[in-house]
Each structure stands twice: as C-alpha cells, then as structure tokens.
C-alpha positions as a LaTeX table, in Angstrom:
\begin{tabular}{lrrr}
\hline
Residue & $x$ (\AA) & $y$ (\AA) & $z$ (\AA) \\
\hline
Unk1 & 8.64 & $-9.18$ & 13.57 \\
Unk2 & 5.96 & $-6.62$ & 12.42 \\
Unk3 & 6.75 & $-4.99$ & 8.97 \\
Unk4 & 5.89 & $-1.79$ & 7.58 \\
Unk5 & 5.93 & $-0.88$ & 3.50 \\
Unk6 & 5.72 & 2.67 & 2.86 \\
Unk7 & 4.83 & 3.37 & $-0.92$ \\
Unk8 & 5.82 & 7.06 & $-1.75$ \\
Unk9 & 4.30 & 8.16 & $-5.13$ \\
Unk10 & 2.60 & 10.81 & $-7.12$ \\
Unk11 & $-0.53$ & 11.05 & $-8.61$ \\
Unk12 & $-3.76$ & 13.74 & $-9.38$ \\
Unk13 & $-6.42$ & 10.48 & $-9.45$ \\
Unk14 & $-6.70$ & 9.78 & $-6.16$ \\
Unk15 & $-10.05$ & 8.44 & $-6.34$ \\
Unk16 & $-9.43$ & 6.20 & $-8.75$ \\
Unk17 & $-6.97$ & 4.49 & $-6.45$ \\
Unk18 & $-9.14$ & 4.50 & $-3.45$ \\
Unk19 & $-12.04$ & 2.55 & $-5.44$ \\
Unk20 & $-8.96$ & 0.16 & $-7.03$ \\
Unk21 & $-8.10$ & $-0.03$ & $-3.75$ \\
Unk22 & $-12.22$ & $-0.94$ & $-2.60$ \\
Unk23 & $-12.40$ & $-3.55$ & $-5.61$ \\
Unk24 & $-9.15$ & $-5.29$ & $-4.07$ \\
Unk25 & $-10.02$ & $-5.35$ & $-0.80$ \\
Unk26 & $-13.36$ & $-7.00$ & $-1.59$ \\
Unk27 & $-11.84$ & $-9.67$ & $-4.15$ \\
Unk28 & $-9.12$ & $-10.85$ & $-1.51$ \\
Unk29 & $-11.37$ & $-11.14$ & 1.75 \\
Unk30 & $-10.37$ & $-13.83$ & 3.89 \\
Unk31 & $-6.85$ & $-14.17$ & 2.21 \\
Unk32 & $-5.14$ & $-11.01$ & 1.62 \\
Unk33 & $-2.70$ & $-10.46$ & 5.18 \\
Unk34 & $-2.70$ & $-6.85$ & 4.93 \\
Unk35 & $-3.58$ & $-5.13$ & 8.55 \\
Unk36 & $-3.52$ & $-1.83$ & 8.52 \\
Unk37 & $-3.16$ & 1.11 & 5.86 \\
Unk38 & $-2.69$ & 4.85 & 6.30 \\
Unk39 & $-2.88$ & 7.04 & 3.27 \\
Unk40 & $-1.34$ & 10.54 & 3.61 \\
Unk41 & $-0.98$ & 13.16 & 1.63 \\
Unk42 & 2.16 & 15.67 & 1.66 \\
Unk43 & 0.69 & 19.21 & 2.82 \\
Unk44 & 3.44 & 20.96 & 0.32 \\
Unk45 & 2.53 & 18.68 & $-2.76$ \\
Unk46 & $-0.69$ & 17.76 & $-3.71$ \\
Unk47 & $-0.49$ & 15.41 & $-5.48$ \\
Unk48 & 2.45 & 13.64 & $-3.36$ \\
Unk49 & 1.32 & 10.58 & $-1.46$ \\
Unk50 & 2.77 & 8.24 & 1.55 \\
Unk51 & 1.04 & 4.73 & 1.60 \\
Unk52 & 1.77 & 2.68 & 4.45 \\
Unk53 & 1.24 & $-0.59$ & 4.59 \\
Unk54 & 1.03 & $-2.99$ & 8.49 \\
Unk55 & 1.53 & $-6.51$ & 7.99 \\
Unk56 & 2.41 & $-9.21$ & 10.59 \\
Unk57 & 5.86 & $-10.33$ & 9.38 \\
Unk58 & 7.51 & $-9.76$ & 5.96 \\
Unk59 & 6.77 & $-12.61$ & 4.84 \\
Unk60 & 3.03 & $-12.03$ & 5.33 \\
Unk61 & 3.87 & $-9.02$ & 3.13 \\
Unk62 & 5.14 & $-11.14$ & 0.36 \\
Unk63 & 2.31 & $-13.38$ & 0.53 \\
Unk64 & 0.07 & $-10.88$ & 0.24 \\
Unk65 & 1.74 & $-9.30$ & $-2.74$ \\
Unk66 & 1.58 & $-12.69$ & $-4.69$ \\
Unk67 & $-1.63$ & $-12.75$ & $-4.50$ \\
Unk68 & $-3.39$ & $-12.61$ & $-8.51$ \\
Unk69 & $-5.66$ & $-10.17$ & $-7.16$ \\
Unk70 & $-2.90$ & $-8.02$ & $-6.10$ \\
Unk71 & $-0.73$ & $-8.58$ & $-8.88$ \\
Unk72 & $-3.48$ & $-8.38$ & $-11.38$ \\
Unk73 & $-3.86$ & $-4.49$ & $-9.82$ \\
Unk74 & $-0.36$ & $-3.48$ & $-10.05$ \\
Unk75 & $-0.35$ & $-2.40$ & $-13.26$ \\
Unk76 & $-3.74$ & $-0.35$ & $-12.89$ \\
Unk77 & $-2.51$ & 1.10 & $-10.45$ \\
Unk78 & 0.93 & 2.23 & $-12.27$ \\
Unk79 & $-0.92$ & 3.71 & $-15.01$ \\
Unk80 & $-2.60$ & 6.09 & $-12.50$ \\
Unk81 & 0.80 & 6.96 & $-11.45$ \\
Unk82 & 2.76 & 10.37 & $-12.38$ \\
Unk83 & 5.91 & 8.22 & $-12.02$ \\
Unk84 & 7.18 & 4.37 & $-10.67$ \\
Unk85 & 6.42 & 4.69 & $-6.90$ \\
Unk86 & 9.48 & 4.32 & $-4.58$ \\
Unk87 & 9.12 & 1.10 & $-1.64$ \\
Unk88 & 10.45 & 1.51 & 1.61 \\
Unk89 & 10.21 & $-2.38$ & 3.71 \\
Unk90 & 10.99 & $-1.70$ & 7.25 \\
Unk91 & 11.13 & $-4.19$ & 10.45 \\
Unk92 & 9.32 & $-2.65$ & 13.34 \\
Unk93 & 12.53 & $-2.80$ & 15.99 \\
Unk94 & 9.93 & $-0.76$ & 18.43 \\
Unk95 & 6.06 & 0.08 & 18.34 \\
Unk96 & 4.95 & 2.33 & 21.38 \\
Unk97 & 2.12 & 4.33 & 21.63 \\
Unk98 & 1.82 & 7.61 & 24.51 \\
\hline
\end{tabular}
C-alpha cells in the first residue's frame, strides 16, 4: 500500500532546506526509496510549509528514514526550523487522477 508523510513546519530559510535537501538527495542515490516530493507553501503564512513525502509502502518510508544520510540531516534540518515539525503517515486507501 502506497504511503504518504506530510511534514507541516515553519521556517524563513527556505533555501537552506532546498540545498540540504540537494546534498541528500545526491549522497543517497541508488538507495534512498523516496518517490515523489511536493513542497508547498501556505498562501496565508509565509513562512508555513507542507512537505509531502510518496513512498511505495511504509515500510519503504522507514527504510528510507534510517538511512545515516537521512538521519545525519535531521538535526540540520531542525535547527532551520521555527519550531519541531508535526508528521502526518497516511496509507493511500485511493489514488485517482481526472
């Protein structure tokens, strides 16, 4: 079953996340089982983000988030945080596209 994190957070360095972001994606080629990953930003706030996350199965989720690479970034990319981020894990129950 697919599975979707969302990662809601708050944060005025953007940037600095997207190149964390480039670094990690570069040191975990061929191993990291991240899919897909929309970033969007709340029209009302700023500095408010949504993160989501597309990965095969939950478990592929976990996998990926044991990964040193990944773990090794999580607390750069807490100190570019306003605040702890919030994690929503869903199960995709239905994926349709119109």
């Amino acid at each position: 079953m697919s599975f979707i994190q969302i990662i809601d957070c708050h944060t005025d360095r953007l940037a600095e996340m997207q190149a964390l972001d480039e670094e990690w994606v570069t040191a975990t080629e061929g191993r990291r089982r991240l899919r897909r990953q929309i970033v969007a930003r709340d029209r009302s706030d700023p500095n408010h983000y949504l993160v989501f996350v597309f990965f095969d199965s939950a478990e592929d989720a976990r996998i990926n988030s044991d990964l040193p690479e990944t773990q090794h970034n999580a607390a750069k990319y807490a100190a570019l945080l306003d605040a702890p981020p919030l994690f929503l894990d869903l199960d995709v129950v239905e994926d349709r596209t119109f």
